[in-house]
C-alpha positions in Angstrom: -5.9 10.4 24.4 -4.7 13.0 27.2 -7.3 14.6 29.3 -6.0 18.6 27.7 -6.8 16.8 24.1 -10.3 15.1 25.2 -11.4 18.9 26.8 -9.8 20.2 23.0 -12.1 17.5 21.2 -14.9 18.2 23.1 -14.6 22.1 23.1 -14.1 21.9 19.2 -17.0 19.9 18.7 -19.3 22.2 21.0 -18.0 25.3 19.2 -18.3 23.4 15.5 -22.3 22.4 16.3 -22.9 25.8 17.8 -21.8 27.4 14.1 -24.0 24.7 12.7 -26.7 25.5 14.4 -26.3 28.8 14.1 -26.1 29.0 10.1 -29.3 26.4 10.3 -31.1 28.8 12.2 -30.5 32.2 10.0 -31.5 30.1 7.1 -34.2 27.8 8.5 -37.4 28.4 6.5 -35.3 28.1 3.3 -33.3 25.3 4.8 -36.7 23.4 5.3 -38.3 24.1 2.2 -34.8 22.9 0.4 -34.9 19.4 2.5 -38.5 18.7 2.2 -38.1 18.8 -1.8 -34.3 17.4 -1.8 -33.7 14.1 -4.2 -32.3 10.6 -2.1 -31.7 9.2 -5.4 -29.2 12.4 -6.0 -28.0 12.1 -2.6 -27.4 8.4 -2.9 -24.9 9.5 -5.8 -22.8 11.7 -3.8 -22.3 9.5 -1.3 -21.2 6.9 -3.8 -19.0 9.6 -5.5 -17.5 10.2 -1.9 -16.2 6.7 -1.4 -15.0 6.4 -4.4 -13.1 9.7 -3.7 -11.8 7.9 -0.6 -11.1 4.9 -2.3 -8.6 6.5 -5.2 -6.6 8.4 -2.1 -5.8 4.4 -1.4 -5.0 3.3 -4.6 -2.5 6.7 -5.3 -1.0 5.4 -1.3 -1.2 1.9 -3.0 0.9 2.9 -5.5 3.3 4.8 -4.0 4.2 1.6 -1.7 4.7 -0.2 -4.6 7.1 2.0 -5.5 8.6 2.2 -3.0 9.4 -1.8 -2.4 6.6 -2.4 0.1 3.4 -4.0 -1.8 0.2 -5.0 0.1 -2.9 -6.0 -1.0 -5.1 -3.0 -2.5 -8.0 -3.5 0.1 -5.8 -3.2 3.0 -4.8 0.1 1.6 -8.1 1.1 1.0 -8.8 0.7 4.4 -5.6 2.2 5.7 -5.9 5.1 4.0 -9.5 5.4 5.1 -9.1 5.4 8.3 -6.3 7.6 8.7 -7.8 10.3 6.3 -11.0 10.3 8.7 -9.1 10.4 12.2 -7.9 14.0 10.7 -11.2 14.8 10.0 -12.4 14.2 13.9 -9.1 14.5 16.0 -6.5 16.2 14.6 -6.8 19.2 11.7 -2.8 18.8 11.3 -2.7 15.5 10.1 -0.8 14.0 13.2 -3.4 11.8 14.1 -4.1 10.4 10.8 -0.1 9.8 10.1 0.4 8.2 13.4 -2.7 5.9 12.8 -0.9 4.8 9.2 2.0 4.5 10.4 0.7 1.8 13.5 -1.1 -0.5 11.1 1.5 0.0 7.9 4.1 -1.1 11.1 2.3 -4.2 11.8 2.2 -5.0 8.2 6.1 -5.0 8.3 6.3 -1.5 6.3 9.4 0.3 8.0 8.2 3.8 9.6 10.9 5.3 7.4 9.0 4.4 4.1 5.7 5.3 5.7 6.9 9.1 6.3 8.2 8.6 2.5 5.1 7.5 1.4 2.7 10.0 3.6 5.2 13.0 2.5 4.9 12.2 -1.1 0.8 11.6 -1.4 1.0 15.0 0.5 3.0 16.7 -2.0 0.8 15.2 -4.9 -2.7 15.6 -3.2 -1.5 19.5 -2.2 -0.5 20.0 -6.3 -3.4 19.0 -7.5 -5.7 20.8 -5.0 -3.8 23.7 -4.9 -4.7 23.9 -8.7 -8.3 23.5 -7.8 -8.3 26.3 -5.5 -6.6 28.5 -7.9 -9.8 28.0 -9.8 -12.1 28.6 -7.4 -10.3 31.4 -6.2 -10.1 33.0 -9.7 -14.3 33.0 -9.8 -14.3 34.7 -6.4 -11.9 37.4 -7.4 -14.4 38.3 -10.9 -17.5 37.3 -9.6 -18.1 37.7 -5.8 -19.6 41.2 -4.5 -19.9 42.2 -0.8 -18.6 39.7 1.5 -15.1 38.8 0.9 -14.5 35.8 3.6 -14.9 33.1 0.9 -12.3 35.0 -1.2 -9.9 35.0 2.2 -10.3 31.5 2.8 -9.1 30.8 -0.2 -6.0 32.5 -0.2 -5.1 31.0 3.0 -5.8 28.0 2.2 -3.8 28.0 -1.2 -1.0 29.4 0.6 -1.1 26.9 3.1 -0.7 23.7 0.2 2.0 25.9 -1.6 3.9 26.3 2.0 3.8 22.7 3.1 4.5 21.1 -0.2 7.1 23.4 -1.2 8.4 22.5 2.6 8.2 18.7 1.9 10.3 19.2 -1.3 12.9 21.6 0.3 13.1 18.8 2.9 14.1 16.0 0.7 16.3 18.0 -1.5 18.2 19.4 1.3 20.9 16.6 2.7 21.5 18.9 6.2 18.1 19.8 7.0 16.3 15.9 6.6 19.2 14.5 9.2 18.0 17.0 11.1 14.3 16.3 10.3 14.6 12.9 10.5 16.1 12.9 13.8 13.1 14.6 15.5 10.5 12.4 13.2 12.3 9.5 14.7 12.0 10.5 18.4 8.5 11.8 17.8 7.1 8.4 15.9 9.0 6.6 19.3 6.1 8.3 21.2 3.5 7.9 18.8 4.2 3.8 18.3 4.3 3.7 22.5 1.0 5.6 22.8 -0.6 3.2 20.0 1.2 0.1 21.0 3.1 0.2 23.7 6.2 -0.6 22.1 9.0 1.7 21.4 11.2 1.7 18.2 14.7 0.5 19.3 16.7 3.7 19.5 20.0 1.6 18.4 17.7 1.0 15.0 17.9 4.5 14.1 21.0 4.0 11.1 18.4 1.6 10.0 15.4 4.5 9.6 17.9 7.0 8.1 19.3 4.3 5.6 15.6 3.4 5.2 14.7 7.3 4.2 17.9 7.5 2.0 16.5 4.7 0.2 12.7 5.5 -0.2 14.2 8.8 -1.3 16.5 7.5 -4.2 13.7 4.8 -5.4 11.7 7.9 -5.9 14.5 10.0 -7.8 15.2 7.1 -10.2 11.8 6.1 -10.7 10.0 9.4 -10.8 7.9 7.9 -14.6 5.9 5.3 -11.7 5.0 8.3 -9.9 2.3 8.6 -12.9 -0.1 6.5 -11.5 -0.2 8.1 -8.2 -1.0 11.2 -9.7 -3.7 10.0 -12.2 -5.4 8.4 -9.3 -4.9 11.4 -6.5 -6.8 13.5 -9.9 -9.2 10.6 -9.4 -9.7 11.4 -5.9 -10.7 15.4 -5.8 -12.6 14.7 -9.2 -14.6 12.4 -7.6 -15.0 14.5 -4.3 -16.1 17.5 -6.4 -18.3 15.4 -8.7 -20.1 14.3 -5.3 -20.1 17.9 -4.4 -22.3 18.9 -7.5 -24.5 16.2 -6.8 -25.1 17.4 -3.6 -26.0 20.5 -5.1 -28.4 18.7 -7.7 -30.0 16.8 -5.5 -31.7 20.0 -4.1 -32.1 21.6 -7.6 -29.7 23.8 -8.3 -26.5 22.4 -10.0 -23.7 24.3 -9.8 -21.7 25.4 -13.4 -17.7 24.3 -12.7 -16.6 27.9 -12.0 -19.0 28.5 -8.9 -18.6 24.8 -8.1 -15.0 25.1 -7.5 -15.1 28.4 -5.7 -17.3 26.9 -3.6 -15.1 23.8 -3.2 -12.0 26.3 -2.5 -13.9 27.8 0.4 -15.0 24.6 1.9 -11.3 23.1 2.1 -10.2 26.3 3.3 -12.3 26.3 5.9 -11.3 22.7 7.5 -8.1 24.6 7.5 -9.6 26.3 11.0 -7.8 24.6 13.9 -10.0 23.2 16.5 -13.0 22.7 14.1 -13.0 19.4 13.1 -13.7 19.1 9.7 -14.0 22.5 9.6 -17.7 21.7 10.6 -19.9 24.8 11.0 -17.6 27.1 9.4 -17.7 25.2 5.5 -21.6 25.5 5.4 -21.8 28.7 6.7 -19.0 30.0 4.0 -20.6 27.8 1.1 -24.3 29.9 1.7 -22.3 33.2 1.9 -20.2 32.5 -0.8 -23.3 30.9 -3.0 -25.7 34.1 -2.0 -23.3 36.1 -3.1 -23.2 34.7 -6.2 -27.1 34.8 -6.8 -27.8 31.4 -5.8 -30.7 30.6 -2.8 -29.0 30.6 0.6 -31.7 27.6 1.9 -30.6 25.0 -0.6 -26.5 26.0 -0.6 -26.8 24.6 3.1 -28.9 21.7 2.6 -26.4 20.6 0.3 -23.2 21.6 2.1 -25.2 19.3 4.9 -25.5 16.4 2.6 -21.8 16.7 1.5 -20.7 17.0 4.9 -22.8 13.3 5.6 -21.4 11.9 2.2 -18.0 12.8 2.5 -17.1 13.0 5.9 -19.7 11.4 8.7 -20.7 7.7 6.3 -16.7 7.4 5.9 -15.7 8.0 9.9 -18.7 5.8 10.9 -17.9 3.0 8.3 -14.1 3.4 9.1 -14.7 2.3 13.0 -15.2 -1.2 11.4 -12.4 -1.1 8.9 -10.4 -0.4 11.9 -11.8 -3.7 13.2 -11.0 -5.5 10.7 -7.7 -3.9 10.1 -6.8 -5.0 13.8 -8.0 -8.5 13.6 -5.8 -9.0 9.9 -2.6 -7.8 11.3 0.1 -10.5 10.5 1.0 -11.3 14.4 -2.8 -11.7 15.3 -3.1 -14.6 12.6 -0.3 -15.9 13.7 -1.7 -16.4 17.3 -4.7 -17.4 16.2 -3.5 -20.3 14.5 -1.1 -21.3 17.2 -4.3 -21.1 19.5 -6.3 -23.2 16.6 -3.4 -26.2 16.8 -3.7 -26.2 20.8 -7.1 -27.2 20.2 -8.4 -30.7 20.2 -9.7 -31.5 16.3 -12.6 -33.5 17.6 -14.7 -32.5 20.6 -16.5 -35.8 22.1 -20.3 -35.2 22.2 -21.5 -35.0 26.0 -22.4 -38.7 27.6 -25.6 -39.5 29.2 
């Protein structure tokens, strides 16, 4: 990482806990109260709920690799996807992190960089559809119901009209023959940089006819197979069900479930907040939207931030810390370190000759 995005990082971060702290302290006797009488087994739940969240987005990426000619093993999915979903959550707010990360280890798995743009652009599409309908929701019970402060309400909008822009821009993109040459021109050069930064190895620039031909083809599968694209669906469903099931258990587990229509205005304001850019994870800024969107509605400031706290540990901080070792793991799988581990196993002698006296 560059020394301008380290000082970025590091600045987000500060101005993210500051916020935190911040909403804690406004709220603190409430928040206190709330945690001393919040419910681990409840907790527990959400977190499980969370992963299993994390674990559809795989299996919908899964699929669409499948699809797409390039199968690999489900658990190696799991893990990529993991791990790219949480770099956005602590690096990069746009995505470019995560897709960069993917698109390394899918590479080392042999999966052509033109099929992982494919396959990243059309989760994206899907995961914005389905969670653009969510927010419509949740938007709808801010518009009847919410009195006074109306920055839930405008988070909401922006970000549903940010998931209509982009995946009404993906799908322009791949109907419109001019405009991906160009596109995929630019991707090319700019996944050149990425794979040096992350490998040191530059695609060959004479392989280029080979990406295009690549896209053409991800892009055709897709057209002619568009009844497989079921199961991605069903499973990205699967994935914000479960994230807004461990979101109501949060809320339970410091004794105030939420009924669906606050629950999903509440779940509107929370992605739109991790729209902000240099917030990462739109830390800060979620919980102090959820307890002004929640006290608003009638419901006890103290307890909406407790369990915007717990959500934020379920969803986001258990998956980035338990994604450092996935990485590992990921790293220490990929085909060409095998492969030089067991050239360095046959170098080995079979027997080693106990020590003489």
């Amino acid at each position: 990482m560059r020394s301008g995005g380290k000082v970025a990082l590091i600045v987000g971060g500060s101005i993210a806990l500051s916020l935190l702290g911040w909403v804690v302290h406004n709220n603190y006797e409430a928040v206190r109260v709330a945690a001393a009488d919040m419910s681990w087994g409840w907790a527990g739940a959400a977190l499980v709920c969370a992963l299993l969240s994390h674990a559809m987005g795989g299996l919908a990426l899964s699929a669409v690799l499948a699809l797409l000619g390039h199968p690999l093993a489900a658990p190696t999915v799991l893990g990529i996807s993991l791990v790219s979903t949480t770099a956005n959550y602590v690096i990069s707010t746009g995505g470019v992190s995560g897709f960069a990360l993917k698109a390394h280890l899918l590479h080392k798995r042999l999966v052509p960089i033109a099929t992982t743009i494919v396959a990243s652009a059309l989760t994206s599409v899907i995961l914005y559809a389905v969670l653009a309908a969510i927010l419509a929701q949740g938007i709808a019970t801010l518009a009847f119901k919410l009195q006074g402060s109306r920055v839930g309400l405008v988070e909401g909008f922006v970000g549903l009209g940010v998931l209509i822009v982009a995946a009404g821009g993906l799908i322009w993109l791949f109907l419109d023959g001019k405009l991906r040459n160009k596109a995929t021109r630019r991707v090319f050069h700019w996944t050149n940089q990425a794979a040096f930064r992350l490998s040191s190895k530059q695609i060959p620039k004479e392989s280029f006819l080979d990406f295009e031909k690549q896209m053409a083809q991800g892009l055709a599968r897709i057209r002619h197979e568009q009844g497989r694209l079921t199961l991605a669906v069903f499973f990205t469903c699967l994935d914000w069900g479960f994230a807004m099931i461990s979101l109501w258990m949060c809320f339970k587990a410091v004794g105030d479930p939420l009924p669906v229509g606050p629950l999903s205005a509440v779940f509107a304001v929370g992605q739109g907040a991790t729209l902000i850019p240099v917030l990462p994870g739109g830390l800060g800024a979620a919980e102090g939207s959820t307890a002004a969107v929640l006290v608003a509605l009638g419901y006890d400031g103290g307890r909406a931030v407790v369990a915007a706290l717990i959500y934020r540990a379920a969803y986001y901080l258990v998956p980035s810390l338990l994604s450092v070792l996935v990485l590992w793991g990921l790293k220490v799988s990929e085909p060409s370190v095998l492969v030089e581990a067991a050239a360095l196993a046959k170098t080995l002698p079979s027997k080693i000759d106990p020590p003489r006296v």
